[in-house]
Residue, then its C-alpha position, 0 to 999 in steps of 0.5 A: x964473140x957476143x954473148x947470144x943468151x945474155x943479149x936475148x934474156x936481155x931483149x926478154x926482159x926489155x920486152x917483158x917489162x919495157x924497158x929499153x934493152x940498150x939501157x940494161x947491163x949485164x951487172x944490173x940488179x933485175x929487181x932495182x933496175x926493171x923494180x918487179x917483185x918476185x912473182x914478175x920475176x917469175x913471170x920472166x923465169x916462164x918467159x925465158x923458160x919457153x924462149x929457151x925451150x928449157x926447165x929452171x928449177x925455183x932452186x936454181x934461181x934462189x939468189x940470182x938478182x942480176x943478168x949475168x946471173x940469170x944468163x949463167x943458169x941458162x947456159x947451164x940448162x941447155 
């Protein structure tokens, strides 16, 4: 079964910053791999917040650099 909230973080992220969704790996560093700062990431983090009709703490994503990740926060928010 695909994994439907990391392939659509991924289209999010694609979007976001335009990169090519096929391009991006579920392992990749989102700040090497898409090189934002912290505040694109957090325009991303609102981004996926109002895809996801959900609420992620700042807390909650201290330490998270990759897709996969961001993807397991998700998960534990809906």
């Amino acid at each position: 079964m695909p994994d439907d909230i990391l392939a659509r973080l991924i289209d999010q992220a694609a979007l976001r910053f335009g990169e090519p969704a096929r391009e991006l790996a579920p392992g990749d560093d989102l700040f090497e791999v898409l090189g934002i700062d912290s505040l694109q990431a957090l325009d991303l983090l609102t981004d996926l917040e109002e895809a996801f009709a959900i609420e992620i703490p700042d807390w909650e994503v201290q330490g998270v650099h990759t897709l996969a990740g961001l993807a397991d926060v998700i998960r534990r928010r809906l």
